[in-house]
C-alpha positions in Angstrom: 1.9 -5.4 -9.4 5.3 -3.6 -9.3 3.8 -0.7 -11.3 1.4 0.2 -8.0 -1.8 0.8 -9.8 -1.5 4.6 -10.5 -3.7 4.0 -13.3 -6.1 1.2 -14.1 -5.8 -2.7 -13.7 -6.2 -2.6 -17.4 -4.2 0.7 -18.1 -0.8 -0.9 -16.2 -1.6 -4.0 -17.9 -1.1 -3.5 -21.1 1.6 -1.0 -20.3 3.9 -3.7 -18.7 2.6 -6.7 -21.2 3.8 -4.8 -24.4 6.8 -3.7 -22.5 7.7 -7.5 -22.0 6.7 -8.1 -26.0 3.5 -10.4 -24.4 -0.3 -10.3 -25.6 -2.5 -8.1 -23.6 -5.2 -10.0 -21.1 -8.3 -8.5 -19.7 -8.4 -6.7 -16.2 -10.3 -9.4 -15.3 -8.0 -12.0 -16.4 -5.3 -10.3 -14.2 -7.5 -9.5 -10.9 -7.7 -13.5 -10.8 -4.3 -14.4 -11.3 -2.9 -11.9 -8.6 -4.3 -13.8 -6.0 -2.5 -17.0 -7.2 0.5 -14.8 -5.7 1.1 -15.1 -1.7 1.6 -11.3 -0.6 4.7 -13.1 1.5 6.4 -13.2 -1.9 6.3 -9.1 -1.7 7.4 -8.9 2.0 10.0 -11.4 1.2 11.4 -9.3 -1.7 11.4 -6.7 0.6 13.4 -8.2 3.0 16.0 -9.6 -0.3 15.8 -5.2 -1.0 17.4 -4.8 2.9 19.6 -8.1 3.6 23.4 -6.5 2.0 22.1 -3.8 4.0 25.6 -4.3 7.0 27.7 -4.4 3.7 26.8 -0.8 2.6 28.6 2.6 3.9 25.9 4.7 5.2 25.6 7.7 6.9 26.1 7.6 10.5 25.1 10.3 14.0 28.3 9.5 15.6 29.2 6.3 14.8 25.1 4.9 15.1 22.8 3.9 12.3 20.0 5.6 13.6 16.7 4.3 13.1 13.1 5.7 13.4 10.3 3.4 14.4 6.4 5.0 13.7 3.1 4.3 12.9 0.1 5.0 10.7 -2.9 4.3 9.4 -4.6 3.3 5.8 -7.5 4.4 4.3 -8.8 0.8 2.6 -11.4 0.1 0.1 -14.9 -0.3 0.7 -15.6 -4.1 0.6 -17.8 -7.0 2.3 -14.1 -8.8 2.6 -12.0 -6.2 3.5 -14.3 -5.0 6.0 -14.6 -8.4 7.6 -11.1 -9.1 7.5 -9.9 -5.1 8.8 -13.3 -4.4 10.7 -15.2 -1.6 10.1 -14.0 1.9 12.0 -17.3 4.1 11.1 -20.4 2.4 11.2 -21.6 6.0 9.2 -19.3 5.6 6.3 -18.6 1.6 6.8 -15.2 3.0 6.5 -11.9 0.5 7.0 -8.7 1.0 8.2 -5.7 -0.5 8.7 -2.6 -0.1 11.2 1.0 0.2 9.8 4.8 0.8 11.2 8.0 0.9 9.6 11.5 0.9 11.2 13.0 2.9 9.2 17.0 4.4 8.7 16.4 8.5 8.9 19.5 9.0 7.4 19.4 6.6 3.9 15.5 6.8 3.5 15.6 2.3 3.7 13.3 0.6 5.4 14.4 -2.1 7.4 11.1 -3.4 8.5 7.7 -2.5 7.7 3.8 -4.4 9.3 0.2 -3.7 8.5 -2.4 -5.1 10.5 -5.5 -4.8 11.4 -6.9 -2.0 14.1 -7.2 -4.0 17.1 -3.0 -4.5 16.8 -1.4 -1.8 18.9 1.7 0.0 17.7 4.1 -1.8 20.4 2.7 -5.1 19.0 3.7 -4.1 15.5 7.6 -2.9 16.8 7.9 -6.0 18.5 7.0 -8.4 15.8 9.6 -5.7 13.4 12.3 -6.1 16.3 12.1 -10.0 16.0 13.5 -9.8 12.1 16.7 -6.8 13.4 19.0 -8.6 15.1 20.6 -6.2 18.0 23.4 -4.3 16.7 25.9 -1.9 19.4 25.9 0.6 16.6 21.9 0.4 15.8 20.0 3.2 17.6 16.2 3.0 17.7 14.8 6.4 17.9 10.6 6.6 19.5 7.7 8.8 20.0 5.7 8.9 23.0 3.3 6.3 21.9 6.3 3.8 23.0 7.3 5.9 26.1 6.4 3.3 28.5 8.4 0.7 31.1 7.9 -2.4 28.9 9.6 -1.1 25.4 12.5 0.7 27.3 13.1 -2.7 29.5 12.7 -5.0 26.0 15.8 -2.5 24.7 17.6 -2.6 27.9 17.7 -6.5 28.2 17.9 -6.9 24.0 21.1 -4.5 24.2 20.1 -1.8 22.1 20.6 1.3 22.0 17.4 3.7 22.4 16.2 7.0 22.9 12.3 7.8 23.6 10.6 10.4 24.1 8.0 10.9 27.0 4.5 12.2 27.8 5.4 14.3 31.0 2.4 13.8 32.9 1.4 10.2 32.4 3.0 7.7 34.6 4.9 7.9 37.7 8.3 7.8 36.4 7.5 10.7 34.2 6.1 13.2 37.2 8.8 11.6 39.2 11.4 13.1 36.9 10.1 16.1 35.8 9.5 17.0 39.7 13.2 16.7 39.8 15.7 19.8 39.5 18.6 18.0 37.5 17.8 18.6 33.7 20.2 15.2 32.6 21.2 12.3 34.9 20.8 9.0 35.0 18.5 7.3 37.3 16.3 3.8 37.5 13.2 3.3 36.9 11.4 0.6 38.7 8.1 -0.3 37.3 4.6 0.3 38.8 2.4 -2.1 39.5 0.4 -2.6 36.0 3.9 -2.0 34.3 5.4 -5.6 36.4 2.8 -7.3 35.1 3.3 -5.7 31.3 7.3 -6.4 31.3 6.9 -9.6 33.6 9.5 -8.5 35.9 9.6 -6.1 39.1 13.6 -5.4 38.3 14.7 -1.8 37.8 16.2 -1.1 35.0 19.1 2.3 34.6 18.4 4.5 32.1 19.4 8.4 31.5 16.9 11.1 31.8 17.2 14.3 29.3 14.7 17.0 30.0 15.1 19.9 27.3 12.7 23.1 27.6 11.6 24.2 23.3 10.7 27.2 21.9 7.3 26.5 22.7 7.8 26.4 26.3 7.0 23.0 26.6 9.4 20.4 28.0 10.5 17.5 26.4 11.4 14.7 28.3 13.9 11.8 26.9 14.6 8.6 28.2 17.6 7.1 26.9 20.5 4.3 26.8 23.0 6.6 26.0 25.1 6.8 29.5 27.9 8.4 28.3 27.1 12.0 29.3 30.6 12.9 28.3 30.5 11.9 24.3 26.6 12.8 24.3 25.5 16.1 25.6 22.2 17.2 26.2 22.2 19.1 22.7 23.4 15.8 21.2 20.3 14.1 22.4 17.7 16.6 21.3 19.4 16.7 18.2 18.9 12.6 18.0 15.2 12.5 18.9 14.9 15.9 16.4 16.3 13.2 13.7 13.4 11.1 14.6 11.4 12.8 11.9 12.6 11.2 9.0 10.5 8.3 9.5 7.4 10.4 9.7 9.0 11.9 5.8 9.0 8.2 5.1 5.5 7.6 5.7 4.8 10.9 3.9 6.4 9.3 0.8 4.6 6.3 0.9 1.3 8.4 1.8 0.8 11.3 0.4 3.4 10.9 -2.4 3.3 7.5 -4.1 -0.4 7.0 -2.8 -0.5 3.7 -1.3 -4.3 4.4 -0.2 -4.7 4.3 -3.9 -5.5 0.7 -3.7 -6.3 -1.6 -7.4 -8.2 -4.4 -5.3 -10.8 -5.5 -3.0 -9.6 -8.0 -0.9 -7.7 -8.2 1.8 -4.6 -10.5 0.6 -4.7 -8.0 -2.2 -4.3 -4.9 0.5 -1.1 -6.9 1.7 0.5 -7.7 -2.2 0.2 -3.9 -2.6 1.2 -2.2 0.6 4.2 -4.3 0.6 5.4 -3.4 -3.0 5.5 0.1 -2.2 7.8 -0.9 0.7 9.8 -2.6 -2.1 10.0 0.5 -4.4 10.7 2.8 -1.6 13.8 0.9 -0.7 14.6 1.0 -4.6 14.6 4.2 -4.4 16.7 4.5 -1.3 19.1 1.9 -2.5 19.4 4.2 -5.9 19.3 7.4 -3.9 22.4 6.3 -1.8 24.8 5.8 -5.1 23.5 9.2 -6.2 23.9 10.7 -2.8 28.0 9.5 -3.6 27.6 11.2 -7.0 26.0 14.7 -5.5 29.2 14.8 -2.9 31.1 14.0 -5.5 30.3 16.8 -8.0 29.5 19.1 -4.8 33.7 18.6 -3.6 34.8 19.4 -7.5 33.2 22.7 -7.0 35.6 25.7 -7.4 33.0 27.6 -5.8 31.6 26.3 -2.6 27.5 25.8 -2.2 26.1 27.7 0.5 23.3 25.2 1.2 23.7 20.9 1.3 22.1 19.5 -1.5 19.9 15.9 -1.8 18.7 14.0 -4.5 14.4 15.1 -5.3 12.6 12.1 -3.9 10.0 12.0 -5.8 12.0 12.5 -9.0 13.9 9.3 -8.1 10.5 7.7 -7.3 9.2 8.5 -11.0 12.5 7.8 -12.6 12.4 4.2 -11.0 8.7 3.8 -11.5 9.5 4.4 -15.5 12.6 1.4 -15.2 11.2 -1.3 -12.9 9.2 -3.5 -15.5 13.3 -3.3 -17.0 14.8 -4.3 -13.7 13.2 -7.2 -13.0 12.9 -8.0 -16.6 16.1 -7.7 -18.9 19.7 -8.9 -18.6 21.3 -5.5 -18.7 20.2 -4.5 -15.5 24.0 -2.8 -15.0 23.3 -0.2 -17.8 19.4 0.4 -16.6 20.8 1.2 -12.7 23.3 3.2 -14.1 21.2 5.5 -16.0 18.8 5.4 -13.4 21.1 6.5 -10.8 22.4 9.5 -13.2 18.9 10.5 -13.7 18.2 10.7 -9.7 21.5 13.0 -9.7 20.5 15.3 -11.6 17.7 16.4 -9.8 18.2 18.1 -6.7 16.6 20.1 -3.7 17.9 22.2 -1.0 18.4 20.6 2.3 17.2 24.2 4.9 18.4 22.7 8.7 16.0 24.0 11.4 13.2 24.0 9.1 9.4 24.0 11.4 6.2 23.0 10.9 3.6 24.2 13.9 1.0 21.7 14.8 -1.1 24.5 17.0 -4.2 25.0 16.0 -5.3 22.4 13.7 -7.0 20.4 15.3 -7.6 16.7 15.9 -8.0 15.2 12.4 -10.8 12.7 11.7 -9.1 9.1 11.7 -10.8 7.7 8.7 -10.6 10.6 6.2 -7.4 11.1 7.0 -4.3 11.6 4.4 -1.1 11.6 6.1 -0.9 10.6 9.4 
């Protein structure tokens, strides 16, 4: 299962079965035994992958963890059960999707929570049930997008203590023309909730939050709402830096997209949907949890430099991805796991690409994608 069906059932079979010295089975044989396995034993592994998480020492935006909460959606196999279980999004191509989110640390590449679900499960739904497994750090700062931009999720932060900062559609509720009718471009204000939004939250009580308006090189205005009070340690170019940090999530659902192609799916069923999405979770963290020890060896090498680097350098993602994909049947397997990580984490260090700050990607003109032919995002 670990070895995430990049060939055939049959292919990765017999790859991991002579691996572990064992006779080979049929692809049939193994499609029947999967199932035997609760997909909650993948989801709990990946919560094993992130529990010594607090004992590690991370990067850090000014003493905060910062974390990035987003979601996607999955292309998913056509299949009576998969389309009864997920529901069917085109009734032209019987096409089925799924919803996804991951709360994810932009600065280590770990993810500290990941959901799928079906459709008909909002985004908010998703973070909540994520939020329920993170217990509410000081030092923990949950970075949004506008699709959480409303009363309820900043009110669930304020009374949960944590620290936020999310990002705003300008236009939609009150609050938002409110503020951006106003001259000030940061203070702090409250926001009382509409009508709709009491009902939402289940309370009518303000809450005090700090409004950041900063005008991009578009033009366009980007409006933050945030817990950060302090305008003293955090400027307004600290925040837009933050929320401009947001992005690494959206690179993290690009790796588990586009790069380690979890659409590629080796099943037809739904608990089978759920085995594999979550053991891509698990490799991804193996990767970040092997990319953080050869983070320490980059720096390392980088400081013993005569000659100073002109650019910052990280480990190649996919490299590391490949590299562990090659060990894991090892990993999980023999008794000198030690030696295995080690060479593994060497091998990730080797391989490295530029890190270019201020790097843009223009969204203008491309138009709205169709949902369920989608790729990445």
């Amino acid at each position: 299962m670990l070895q995430l069906f990049k060939e055939s059932a049959d292919s990765d079979t017999e790859d991991v079965l002579s691996k572990l010295g064992k006779r080979e089975v049929t692809g049939s044989a193994f499609s029947q035994a999967r199932y035997k396995i609760e997909w909650q034993f993948f989801s709990d592994l990946c919560a094993i992958s992130s529990e010594d998480y607090d004992t590690f020492t991370t990067a850090r935006w000014k003493g905060y963890r910062v974390f990035g909460g987003d979601g996607s959606t999955l292309n998913l196999p056509a299949s009576k059960q998969i389309r009864g279980y997920f529901g069917v999004q085109s009734s032209s191509s019987k096409t089925s999707l799924a919803r996804i989110l991951l709360v994810y640390d932009v600065l280590t590449g770990l993810t500290l929570q990941a959901r799928l679900g079906r459709m008909s499960t909002g985004e908010s739904g998703l973070l909540d049930d994520c939020l329920l497994e993170i217990p509410p750090r000081p030092d923990d700062l949950l970075v949004l997008d506008r699709n959480f931009g409303n009363f309820h999720m900043a009110h669930k932060m304020t009374c949960e203590a944590r620290p936020f900062c999310i990002r705003m559609s300008t236009g939609i509720s009150n609050f938002a023309k409110a503020v951006m009718a106003d001259s000030r471009m940061d203070f702090i204000t409250e926001w009382a909730p509409s009508r709709s939004e009491r009902e939402t939250a289940k309370t009518s009580e303000p809450i005090r939050v700090r409004v950041t308006k900063a005008v991009l090189d578009s033009g366009e205005t980007e409006l933050l709402v945030s817990s950060l009070q302090d305008m003293e340690s955090f400027k307004t170019e600290d925040l837009v830096e933050l929320y401009g940090m947001r992005w690494g999530v959206e690179e993290g659902i690009k790796n588990l997209k586009p790069k380690i192609k979890v659409e590629q799916f080796g099943c037809r069923k739904p608990q089978g949907i759920y085995q594999e999405f979550y053991a891509h979770i698990l490799a991804m963290n193996m990767v970040a949890l092997a990319g953080i020890a050869a983070t320490e060896q980059i720096e390392k090498k980088s400081r013993s430099r005569k000659k100073k680097r002109k650019l910052t350098y990280k480990y190649n993602w996919k490299n590391a991805f490949l590299q562990l994909r090659k060990r894991i049947v090892e990993l999980f397997s023999r008794e000198s796991v030690e030696k295995i990580l080690e060479t593994l984490v060497n091998k990730i260090a080797q391989k490295l690409v530029a890190v270019k700050k201020g790097r843009k990607f223009s969204r203008k003109g491309l138009g709205k994608s169709a949902r369920t032919n989608q790729y990445y995002k």
